[in-house]
N, C-alpha and C positions, 0 to 999 in steps of 0.2 A: 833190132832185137825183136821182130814181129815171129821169127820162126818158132815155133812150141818147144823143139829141142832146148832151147835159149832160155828156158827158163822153166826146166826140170831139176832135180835133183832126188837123191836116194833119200826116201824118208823111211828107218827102221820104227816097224811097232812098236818097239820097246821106248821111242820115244815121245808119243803119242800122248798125251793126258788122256784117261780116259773118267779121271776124276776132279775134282776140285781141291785146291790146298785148304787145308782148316780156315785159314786167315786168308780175306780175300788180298789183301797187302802185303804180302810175306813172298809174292811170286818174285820170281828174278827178273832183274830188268836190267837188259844192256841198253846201253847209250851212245850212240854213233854221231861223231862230230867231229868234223875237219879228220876226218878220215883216220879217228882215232876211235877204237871200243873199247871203253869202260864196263866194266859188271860192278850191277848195286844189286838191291832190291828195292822193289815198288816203293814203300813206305817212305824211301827217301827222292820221291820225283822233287819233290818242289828244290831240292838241293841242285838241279841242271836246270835249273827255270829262274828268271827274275820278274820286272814288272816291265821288262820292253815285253814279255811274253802273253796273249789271251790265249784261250783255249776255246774250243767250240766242242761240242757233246749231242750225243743223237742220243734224245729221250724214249724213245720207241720203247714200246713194252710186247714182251713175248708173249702171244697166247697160247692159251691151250687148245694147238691145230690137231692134235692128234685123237684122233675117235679109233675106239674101237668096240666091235659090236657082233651080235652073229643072227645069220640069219633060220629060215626055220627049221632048219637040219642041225643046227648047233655047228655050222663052218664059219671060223673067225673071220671079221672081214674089220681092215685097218682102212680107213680113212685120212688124208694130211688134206687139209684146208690149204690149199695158194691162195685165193686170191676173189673179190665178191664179183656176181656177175648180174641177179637181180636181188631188190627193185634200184639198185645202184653200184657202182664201182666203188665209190669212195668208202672205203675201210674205217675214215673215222665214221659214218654218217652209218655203216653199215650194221656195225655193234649194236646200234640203238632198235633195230628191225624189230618188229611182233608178225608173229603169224608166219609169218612166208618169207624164206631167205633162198638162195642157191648159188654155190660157192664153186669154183673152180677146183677139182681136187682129184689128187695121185690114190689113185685104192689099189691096198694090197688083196692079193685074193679076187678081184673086181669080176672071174669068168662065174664065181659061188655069189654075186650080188646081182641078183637075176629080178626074184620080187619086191617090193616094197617090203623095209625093213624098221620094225621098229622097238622103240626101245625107252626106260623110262628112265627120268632126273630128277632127283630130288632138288631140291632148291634150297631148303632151309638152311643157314648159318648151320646150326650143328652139326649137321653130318651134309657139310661141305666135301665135295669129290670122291662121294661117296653113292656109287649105281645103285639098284635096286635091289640088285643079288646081293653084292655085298652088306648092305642093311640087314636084309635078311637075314644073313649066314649069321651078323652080330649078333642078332634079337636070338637066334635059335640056340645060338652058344652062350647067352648067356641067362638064356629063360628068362628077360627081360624084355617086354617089347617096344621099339621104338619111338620114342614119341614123336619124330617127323611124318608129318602128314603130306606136307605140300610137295607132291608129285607132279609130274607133269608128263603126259606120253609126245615122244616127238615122233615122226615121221617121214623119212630116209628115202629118197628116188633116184636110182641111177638115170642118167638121160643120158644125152648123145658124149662121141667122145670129141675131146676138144684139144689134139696135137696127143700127146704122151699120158693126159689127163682128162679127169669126164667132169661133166658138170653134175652137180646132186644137187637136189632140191631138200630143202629141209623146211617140214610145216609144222606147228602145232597149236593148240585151241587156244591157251591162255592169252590173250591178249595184254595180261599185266607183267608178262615176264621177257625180256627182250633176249636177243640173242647173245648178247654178253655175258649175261647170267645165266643159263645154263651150258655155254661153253663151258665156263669156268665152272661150273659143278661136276662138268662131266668130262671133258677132255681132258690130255692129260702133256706133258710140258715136252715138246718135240726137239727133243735133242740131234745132235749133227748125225746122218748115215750110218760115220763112222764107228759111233760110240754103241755098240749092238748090245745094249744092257736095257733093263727095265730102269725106266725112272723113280727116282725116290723122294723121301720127302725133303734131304737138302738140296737138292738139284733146283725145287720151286721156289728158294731164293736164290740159291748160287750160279743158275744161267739167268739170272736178270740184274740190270745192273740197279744200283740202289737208288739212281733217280728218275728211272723209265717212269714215263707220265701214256702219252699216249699209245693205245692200245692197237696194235695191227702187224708184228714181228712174226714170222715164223722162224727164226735162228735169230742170236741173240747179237747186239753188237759189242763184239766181243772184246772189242780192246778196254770196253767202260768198263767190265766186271771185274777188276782188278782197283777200284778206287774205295776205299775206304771213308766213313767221317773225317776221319784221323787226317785222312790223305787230302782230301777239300779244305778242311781246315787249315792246312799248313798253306795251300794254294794263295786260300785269300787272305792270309797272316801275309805274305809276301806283297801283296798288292796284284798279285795276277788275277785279270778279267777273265769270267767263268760266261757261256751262253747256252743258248741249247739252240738244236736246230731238229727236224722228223724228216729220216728216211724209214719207212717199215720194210725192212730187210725179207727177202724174198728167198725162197727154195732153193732158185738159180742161184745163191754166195757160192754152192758147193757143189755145181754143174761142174765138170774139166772141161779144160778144150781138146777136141777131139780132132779138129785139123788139123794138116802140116801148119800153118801160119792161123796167125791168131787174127789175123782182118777176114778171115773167111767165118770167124766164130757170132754166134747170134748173143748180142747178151739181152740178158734177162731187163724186161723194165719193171721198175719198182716207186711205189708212190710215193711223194715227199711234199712235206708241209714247210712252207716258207713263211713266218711270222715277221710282219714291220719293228716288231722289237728286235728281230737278230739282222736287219739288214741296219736300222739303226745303230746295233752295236758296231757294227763290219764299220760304220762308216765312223764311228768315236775313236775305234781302234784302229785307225785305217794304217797308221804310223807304227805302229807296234809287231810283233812277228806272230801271225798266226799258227794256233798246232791243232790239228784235228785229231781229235777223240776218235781213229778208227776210221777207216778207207771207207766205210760211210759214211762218215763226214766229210770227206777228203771231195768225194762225188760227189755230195749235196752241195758242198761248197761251190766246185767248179761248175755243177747245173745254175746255180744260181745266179755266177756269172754269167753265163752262156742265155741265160732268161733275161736277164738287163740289157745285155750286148743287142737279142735281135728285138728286144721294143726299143731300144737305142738308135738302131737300126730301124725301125717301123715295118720290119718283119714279120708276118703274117702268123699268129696262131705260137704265141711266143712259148706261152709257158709248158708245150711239149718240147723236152730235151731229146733227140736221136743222137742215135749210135756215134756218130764220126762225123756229126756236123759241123764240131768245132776245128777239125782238119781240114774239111771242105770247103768253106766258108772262109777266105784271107781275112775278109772283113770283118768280122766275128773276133778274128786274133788281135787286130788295130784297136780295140776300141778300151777305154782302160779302164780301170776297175774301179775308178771314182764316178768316170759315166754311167757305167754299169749299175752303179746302187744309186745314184741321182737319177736314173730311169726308171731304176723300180718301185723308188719310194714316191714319185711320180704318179705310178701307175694305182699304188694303194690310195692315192686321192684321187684320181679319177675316177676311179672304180668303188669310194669309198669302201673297202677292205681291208680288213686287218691281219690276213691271212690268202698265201696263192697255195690249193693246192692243184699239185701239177704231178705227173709223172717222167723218169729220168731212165734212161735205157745208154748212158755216157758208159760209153769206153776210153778207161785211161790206159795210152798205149804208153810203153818205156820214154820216147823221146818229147812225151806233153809236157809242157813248163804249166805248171802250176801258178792261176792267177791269186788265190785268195790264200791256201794253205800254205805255210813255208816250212810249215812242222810236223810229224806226224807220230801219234801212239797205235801199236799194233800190235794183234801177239804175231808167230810163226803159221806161216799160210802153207797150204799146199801144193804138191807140185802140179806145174801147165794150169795153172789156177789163173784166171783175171784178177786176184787179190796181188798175185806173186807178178802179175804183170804192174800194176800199180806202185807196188813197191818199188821195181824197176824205175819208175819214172824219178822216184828220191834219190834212188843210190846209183841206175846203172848199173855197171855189171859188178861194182862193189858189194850187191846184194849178194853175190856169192861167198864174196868173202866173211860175210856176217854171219848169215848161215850156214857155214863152213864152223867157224868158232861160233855159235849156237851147237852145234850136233859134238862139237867135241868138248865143249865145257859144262854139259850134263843141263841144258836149260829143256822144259818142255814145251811141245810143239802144240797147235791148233789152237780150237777153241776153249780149251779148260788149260792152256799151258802159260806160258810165261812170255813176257811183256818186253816191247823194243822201245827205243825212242830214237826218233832219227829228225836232228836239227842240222 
């Protein structure tokens, strides 16, 4: 099932979420098991789950990648952040920056961003996400003037381009205000392509999920957004083991494939934090059936393996995951998944570490056997999508038939839609 046909389908707009339900619990959730689908709703997960069940969770927190700004002709120019380039890659370490950052990023408008542009952030708590015009327009409208002071001018460099994307520099004086903080005062919450609306102020909780910790997402992982207190609570009322694990979800979730066959497609790599508390959990739970929280966990899961397997292996430069290495590689498939985390947790004492981060560019193709996940939560993916190829690897070509009864029993689709379980 490598061909792209194989894994199209008609998706009508009308089924599209292109909002969120009031209650983030309340979405619908089909259940696929032994080749039987059930319709519930979310709030009732923990009722197809027991304590042979753990669950694993990407904590990743969505930033605000999206800038927009104009330059001195007053022409809009849109900004989306992918990915840091200097004085480092790593996205957690990158937030923390002063002074000088330059980021990897898609500009709309980019032929109108010609000079150095720039533009100012307030910082204070009070008038949080709030630009400098808009302060303004406040204070004038209400013959009040503001009393935030702590501005900050930043300054905007297009540089060279770098594939479909340029690299921009972004500099400014203050030295006590890092780059974290004034993203978050001034960008704004980069919702999916599809959804061509201005953001508002429920979207800044409702695309994030309620236990995102680490900051580096630019799309949200999307099957978490659907869990409630309500819903965790009942989990571990039940005795079911809760973990978390970091992939920061990358631009490429929502690239198609544009080839005939999907082994010709480039995917996207994306960074992920591997913590000795979650390979320690992996190995307490080793017995029990894992479910990933979202085909980013699904990935982080099987990269993880794949990172045990070649220090296992004594495989050179382990903790980079490629595309198709785990197909290429027999040796890779032999080795099992208790070795796997006896390697790595290994490797956190040799290395004294309490954290790998590594980058994962895995492609899971329909016919992968899944070594870590045996479960999966998700909403409804795309067509010719690498999400919709993953799925494939759970159901086969029974994904049609879910999807088939998703489209006609009125469930919604994508990222604000409604919720699958496939054990």
């Amino acid at each position: 099932m490598n061909k792209i046909t194989e894994i199209d389908y008609t998706l009508p707009n009308e089924k599209i979420a292109y909002f969120p339900l009031e209650e983030r619990d309340q979405s619908k959730l089909l259940v696929y098991k032994n080749k039987t689908i059930t319709d519930s709703i979310f709030e009732h997960l923990s009722d197809f789950l027991d304590d042979t069940y753990a669950l694993v969770f990407n904590d990743s927190k969505v930033i605000h990648a999206r800038l927009i700004f104009q330059n001195s002709f007053g022409a809009k120019i849109e900004v989306f952040l992918l990915e840091p380039i200097y004085p480092t890659r790593d996205i957690s370490v990158a937030f923390s920056q002063t002074g000088v950052v330059a980021w990897k990023c898609l500009i709309g408008n980019a032929k109108k961003f010609r000079d150095t542009i720039r533009f100012e952030v307030v910082i204070d708590a009070e008038c949080r996400m709030q630009n400098a015009e808009s302060r303004k327009q406040k204070a004038e409208s209400s013959g009040i003037p503001c009393g935030c002071h702590n501005a900050i001018t930043i300054t905007a460099e297009k540089g060279d381009r770098v594939g479909d994307a340029f690299l921009v520099t972004f500099m400014w004086e203050d030295e006590t205000v890092s780059f974290a903080e004034w993203l978050e005062a001034y960008g704004k919450m980069p919702l999916p392509p599809y959804i061509k609306r201005d953001t508002n102020e429920t979207d800044e909780i409702r695309y994030q999920t309620i236990y995102a910790q680490q900051k580096g997402s630019v799309a949200a992982p999307t099957a978490g957004l659907h869990f409630s207190e309500k819903v965790l609570t009942s989990l571990i009322n039940k005795g079911i083991n809760c973990k978390n694990i970091t992939l920061h979800v990358g631009a490429g979730t929502f690239k198609p494939i544009t080839t005939d066959s999907a082994l010709d497609h480039k995917m996207h790599q994306e960074q992920i934090i591997i913590s000795r508390d979650t390979v320690e959990f992996l190995l307490k739970n080793k017995d029990k059936k894992i479910v990933a929280v979202g085909t980013t966990v699904a990935r982080t899961l099987e990269s993880l393996f794949i990172i045990g397997a070649k220090i296992y292996l004594g495989i050179p430069n382990p903790t980079l995951v490629h595309q198709f290495e785990i197909y290429e590689n027999s040796d890779l498939q032999k080795v099992t998944v208790e070795d796997s985390i006896s390697a790595l947790l290994k490797y956190f004492d040799d290395n004294k570490i309490q954290e790998i981060h590594s980058e994962t560019s895995l492609m899971i193709l329909p016919h992968y056997a899944h070594k870590i996940a045996k479960g999966l939560i998700t909403n409804f993916h795309q067509p010719k999508s690498t999400l919709l190829l993953l799925i494939s690897s759970y159901l086969g070509e029974e994904w049609k038939t879910v999807y088939q009864h998703a489209l006609t029993h009125d469930y919604r689709f994508l990222s604000y839609g409604d919720s699958n379980l496939y054990l």
